[in-house]
N, C-alpha and C positions, 0 to 999 in steps of 0.2 A: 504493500500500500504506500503511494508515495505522498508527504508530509509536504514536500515543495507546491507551489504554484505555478500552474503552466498559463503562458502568457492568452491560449485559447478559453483558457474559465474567466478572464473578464473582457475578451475579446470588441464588446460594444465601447466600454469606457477607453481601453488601450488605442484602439483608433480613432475614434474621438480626440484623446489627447494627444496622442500623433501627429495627426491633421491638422489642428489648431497651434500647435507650434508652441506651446506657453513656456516648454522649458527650451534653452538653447541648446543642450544636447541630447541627442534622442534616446540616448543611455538611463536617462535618468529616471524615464518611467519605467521603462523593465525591471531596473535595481530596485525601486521602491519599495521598501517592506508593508503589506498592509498591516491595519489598527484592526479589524476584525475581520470576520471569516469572509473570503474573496466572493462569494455568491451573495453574502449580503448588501456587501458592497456594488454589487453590479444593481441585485434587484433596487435598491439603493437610487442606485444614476438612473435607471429607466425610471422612477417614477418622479426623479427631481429634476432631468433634463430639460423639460417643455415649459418649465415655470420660468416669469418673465424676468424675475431677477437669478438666476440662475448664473454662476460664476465657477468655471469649471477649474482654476486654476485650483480655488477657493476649497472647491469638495475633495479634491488630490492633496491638498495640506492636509484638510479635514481626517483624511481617510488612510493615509499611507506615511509614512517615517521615512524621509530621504537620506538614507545613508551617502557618508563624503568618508572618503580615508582624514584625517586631521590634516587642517594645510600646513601648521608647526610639523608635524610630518613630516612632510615635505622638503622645509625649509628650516636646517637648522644652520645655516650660514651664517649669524650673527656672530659664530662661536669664532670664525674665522680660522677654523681649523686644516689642517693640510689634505686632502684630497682624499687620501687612504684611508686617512684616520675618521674623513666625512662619512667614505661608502661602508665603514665597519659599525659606524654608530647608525647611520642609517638601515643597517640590517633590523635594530628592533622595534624602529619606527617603519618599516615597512612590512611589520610580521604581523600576522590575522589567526584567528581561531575560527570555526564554523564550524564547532561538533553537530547541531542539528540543523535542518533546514528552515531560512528565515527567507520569507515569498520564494522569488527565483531561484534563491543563492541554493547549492548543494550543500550536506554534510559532507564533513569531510573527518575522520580519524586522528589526525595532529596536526599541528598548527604549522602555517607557510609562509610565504614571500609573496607579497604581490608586486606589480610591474610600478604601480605608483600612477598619481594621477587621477583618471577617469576609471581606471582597471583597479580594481577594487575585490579581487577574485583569484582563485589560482590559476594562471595559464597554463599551459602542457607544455609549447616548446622554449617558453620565455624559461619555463625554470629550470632547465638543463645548463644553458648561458648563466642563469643564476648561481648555481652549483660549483661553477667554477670559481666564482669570486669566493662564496663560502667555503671552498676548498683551501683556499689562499688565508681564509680568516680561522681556522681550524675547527669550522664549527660544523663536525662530523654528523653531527646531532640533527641537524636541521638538515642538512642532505639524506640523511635517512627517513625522514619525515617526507621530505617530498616525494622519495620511490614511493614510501607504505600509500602516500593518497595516490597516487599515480595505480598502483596495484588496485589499492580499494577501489578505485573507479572502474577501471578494466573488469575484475571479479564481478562488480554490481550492475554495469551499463554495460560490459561487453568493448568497450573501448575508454580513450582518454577523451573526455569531452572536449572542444578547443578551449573553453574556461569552463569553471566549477557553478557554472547558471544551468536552469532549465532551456530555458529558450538557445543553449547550446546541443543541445542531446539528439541533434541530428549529424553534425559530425566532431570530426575527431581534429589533431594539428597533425604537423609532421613527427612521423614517430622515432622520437627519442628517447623510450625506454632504454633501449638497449644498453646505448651511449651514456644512461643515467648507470646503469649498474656496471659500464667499465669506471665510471669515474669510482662509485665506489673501492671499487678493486681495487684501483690504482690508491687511495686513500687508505686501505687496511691490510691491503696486500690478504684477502680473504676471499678465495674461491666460493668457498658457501653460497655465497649471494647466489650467484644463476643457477642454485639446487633451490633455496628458498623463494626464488619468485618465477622458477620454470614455468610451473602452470599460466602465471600472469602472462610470459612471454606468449605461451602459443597461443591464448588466448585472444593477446596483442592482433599475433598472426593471422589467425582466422578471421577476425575481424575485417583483414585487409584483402584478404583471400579469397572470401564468401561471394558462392557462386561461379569461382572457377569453372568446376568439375562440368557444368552444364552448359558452357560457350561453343558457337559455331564457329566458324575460323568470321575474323572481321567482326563480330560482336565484341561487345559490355556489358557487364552488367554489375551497376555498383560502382566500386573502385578498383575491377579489375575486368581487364578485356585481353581478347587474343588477336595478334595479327591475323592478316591476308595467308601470312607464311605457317601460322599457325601456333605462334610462341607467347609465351602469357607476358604481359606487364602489366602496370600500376597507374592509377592516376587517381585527379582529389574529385571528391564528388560530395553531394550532400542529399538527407536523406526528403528534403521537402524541397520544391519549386512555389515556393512564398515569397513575400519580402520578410528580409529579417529583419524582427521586432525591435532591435539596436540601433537600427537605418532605416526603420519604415519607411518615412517621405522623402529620402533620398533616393531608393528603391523606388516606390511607384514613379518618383518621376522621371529617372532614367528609365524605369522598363518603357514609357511612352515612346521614346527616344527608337526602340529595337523594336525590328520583328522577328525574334528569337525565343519563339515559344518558352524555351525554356531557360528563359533570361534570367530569372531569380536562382535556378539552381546554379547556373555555372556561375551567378557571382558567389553562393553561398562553398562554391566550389574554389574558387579563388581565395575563399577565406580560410577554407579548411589548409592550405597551403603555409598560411600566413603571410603572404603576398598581396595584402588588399589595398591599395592595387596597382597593377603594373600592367605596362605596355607589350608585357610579356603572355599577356590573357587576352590580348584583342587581336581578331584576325585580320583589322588594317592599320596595326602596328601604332594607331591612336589614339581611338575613342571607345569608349566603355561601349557603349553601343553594340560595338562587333566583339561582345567578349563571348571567346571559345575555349574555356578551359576545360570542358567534357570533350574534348574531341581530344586530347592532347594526353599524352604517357608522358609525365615528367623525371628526369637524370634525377633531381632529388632526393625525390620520391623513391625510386625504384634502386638509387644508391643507400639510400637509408633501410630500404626494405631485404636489401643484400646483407647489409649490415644484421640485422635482425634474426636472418638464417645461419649465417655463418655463428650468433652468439649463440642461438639453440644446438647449431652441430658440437659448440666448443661445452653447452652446457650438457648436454646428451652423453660427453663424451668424459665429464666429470661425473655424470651416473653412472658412467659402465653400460650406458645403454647403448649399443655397437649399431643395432638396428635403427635409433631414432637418429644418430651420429652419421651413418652413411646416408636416408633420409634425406636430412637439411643438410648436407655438405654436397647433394648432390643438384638439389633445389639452389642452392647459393652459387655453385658451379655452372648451373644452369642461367643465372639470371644474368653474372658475369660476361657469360657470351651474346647474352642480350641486349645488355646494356652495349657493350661492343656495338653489336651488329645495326641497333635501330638510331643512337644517339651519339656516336662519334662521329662526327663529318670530315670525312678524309678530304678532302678539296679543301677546306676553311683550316683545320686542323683545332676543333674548339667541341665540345658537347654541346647538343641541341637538344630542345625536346622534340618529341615527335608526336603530328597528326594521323592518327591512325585511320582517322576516316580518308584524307587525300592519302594514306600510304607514303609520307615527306615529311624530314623534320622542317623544322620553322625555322624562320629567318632571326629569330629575335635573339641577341647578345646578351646576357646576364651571368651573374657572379656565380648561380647555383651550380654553370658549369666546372665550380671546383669539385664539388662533393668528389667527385672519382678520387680525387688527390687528398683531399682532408679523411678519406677512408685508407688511403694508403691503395688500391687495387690497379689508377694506371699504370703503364709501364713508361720508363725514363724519356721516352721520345715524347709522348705524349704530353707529358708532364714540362720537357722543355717547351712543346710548341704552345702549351697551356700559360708557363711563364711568360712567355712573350704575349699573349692577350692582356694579362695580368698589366705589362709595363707599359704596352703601349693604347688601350683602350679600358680598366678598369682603375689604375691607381693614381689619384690625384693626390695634392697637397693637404687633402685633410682627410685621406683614406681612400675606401675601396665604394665607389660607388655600386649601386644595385643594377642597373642596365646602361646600354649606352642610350638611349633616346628618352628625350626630355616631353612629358605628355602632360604634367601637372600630378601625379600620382603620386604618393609619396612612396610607392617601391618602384621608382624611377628616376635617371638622373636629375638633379646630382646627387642624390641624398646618400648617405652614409650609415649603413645599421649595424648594431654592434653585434651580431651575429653570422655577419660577414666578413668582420673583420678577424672575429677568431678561426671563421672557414679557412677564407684567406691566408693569413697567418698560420696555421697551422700544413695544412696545402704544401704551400711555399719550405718550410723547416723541413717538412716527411721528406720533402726530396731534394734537400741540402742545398736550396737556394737563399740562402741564411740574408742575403746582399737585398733581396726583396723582400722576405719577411720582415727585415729589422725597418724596412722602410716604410711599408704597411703600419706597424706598428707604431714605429716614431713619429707618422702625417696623422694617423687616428689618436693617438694619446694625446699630440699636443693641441689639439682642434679641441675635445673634451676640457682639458686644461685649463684650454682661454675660453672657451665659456663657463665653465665654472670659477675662474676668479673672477669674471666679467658680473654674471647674476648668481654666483652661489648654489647653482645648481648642475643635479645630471640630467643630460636631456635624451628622449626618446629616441632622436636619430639628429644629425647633423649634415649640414653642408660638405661635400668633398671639395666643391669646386672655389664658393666663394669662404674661406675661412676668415670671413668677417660678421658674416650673416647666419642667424642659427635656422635651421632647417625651414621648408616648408613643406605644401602638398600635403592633398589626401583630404580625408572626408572632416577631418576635425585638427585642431590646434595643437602642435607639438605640446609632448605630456612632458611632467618632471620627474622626477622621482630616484632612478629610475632602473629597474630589477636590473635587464640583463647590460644595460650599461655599465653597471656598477660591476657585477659579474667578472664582464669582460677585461672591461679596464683592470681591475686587482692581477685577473690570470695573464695578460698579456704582461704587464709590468712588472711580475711578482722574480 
């Protein structure tokens, strides 16, 4: 029986207040905790709506508690303390409790990190990036807390929601379990883990899996589909074609804009990516309008999903189980030549993703074509002709941009994610380009830097290009706070 609130049981009043715009961001009715039981509250607005004084802002004060993370929070800059010593005090001004659920928000098992800002909740892949900074802070304790909810969700929903809301529980982010339980390892030097959360893994897996076994060649179904040739990959999907209740009125009024039936899913599909949004999901390279990310098997994706198998075959193989071991080593063996065969483009010399409907990958230039190399599975050629992308079309003076083409998106140039730059950075180190990683590192640290002695704060994402200007682009106002900048900054510099 579930104790949360789904955004459909007051569905009259949610669009109503949507519509009418009364809060400036559209986050903030979803988060809203109600004051009593959600059907009262609706039967409630239908019989007070038609009355001539009638104030709807009025009745949402009345009726619901808007939770804000504290903005001292946020900002503890007055202390004027050094950078490190900000993101380590900052760890417990951005740490949350949710044992049970309150309106949207999930329970959750032990207490987390949220991103800061507007994000008010656990994200999935934000706090893998997080983990690292707390790795660098020694605080083993809260790393461990993030796998157990990351598990408890998986066990209870079958996946990682992309945050700990209902109105998430149609998909998932990019999966970074795995990568959460090497970090452990590498923390305690304790094999155990991938025997303790095995089941969590395959679970992970099926998730991503589901409905394999019944594709005809050139079908999908879900988050995975099989080529023309007949070989399985990955892509993001989501499980409703709505607008999502976080961007209602952004949503309807771009879907006006498309005649893409199933406009809402591939954006809700773009999000499950953590990509929201980039010029990397429109099929003329633009405008939101033409966004196809249901047609498209993404390198990411399908790199992280390799990652995934290979830790089941290593976990399988710490059971003693010979059979589940050969199994996933051979599924991970399998994907490897997949990812080869559909997403390396031999003519360009760069990872692409690919449209499995045209049978071509895509035009579009982005950073996620490191994933092969921050997993370590290119081979040396690859990997130099990938460094040369890196110098001569990703890395600017204040880091590692997310695409080459500029659309207004904020996962597109120039902006700067700090998720990228540990891809990058790390990428670059696994194959001993030490001369560009230190450079990566050095244009992204001191861009953080100077904005933080500038306003005192970490920001969401940053400028690569203009390291004057702090970020912009995308559906809302660079956040502060902020999880996995903090994250990365500590691990990068540590």
């Amino acid at each position: 029986m579930k104790n949360y609130i789904d955004i459909k049981d007051f569905y009259n009043l949610f669009e109503a207040v949507q519509q009418a715009e009364i809060f400036e961001d559209q986050k903030t009715m979803v988060d809203a905790i109600p004051l009593f039981p959600i059907a009262e509250i609706e039967t409630k607005y239908e019989e007070e709506k038609n009355h001539i004084d009638f104030d709807l802002k009025d009745f949402v004060l009345r009726n619901f508690f808007l939770e804000k993370l504290s903005e001292k929070g946020n900002d503890i800059s007055a202390d004027k303390l050094p950078i490190k010593e900000h993101i380590k005090k900052l760890w417990n001004q951005l740490t949350k409790t949710a044992y049970e659920e309150r309106g949207t928000l999930l329970g959750l098992p032990k207490p987390y990190i949220v991103p800061g800002g507007r994000f008010i909740e656990f994200f999935y892949w934000d706090s893998y990036f997080v983990m690292l900074g707390l790795q660098v802070s020694g605080n083993i304790e809260m790393m461990k807390n993030i796998v157990e909810n990351c598990s408890y969700l998986i066990m209870n929903y079958g996946f990682v929601p992309n945050a700990s809301r209902s109105y998430f529980l149609t998909r998932s982010q990019p999966p970074y379990f795995s990568l959460m339980l090497d970090l452990i390892y590498e923390s305690t030097n304790d094999e155990k883990i991938y025997l303790q959360y095995f089941e969590t893994l395959e679970k992970e897996y099926q998730f991503w899996m589901s409905g394999e076994e019944n594709l005809e060649f050139g079908q999908s179904y879900k988050r995975v589909l099989k080529t023309n040739d007949g070989d399985i990959l990955n892509r993001y999907y989501d499980d409703e074609n709505l607008p999502r209740p976080e961007s209602y009125l952004i949503d309807v009024k771009d879907f006006k804009t498309s005649e893409n039936r199933e406009f809402y899913r591939n954006i809700r599909a773009a999000c499950e990516s953590g990509w929201d949004f980039s010029s990397r999901w429109f099929a003329d390279g633009e405008s939101i309008k033409t966004i196809n990310t249901l047609e498209l098997a993404q390198i990411d994706l399908n790199s992280l999903l390799w990652n995934l198998e290979n830790t089941l075959a290593k976990a399988s193989r710490i059971k003693e189980n010979l059979a589940l071991e050969k199994k996933y080593q051979s599924l991970a063996d399998q994907r490897l030549s997949n990812i080869e065969k559909y997403f390396w483009d031999k003519e360009s010399k760069i990872y692409r993703d690919f449209n499995f409907l045209k049978n071509e990958q895509t035009s579009s230039e982005h950073i996620a074509s490191l994933y092969p190399l921050f997993l370590g599975f290119s081979n040396m050629q690859q990997a130099l002709d990938m460094k040369y992308w890196v110098s001569k079309k990703f890395l600017h003076p204040g880091g590692l941009v997310t695409t080459t083409k500029q659309t207004g998106e904020q996962w597109d140039f120039p902006n700067a994610w700090a998720p990228n730059q540990w891809i990058g950075y790390t990428a670059m180190k696994k194959y001993g380009f030490d001369d560009v990683a230190d450079e990566i590192k050095t244009n992204w640290s001191k861009n953080v830097e100077r904005v933080y002695n500038n306003v005192g704060k970490l920001m969401e994402k940053y400028n690569a290009v203009d390291v004057k200007t702090i970020a912009g682009g995308g559906e809302y106002p660079n956040q502060d706070g902020f999880g996995w900048t903090n994250g990365v900054y500590l691990k990068i510099n540590n």
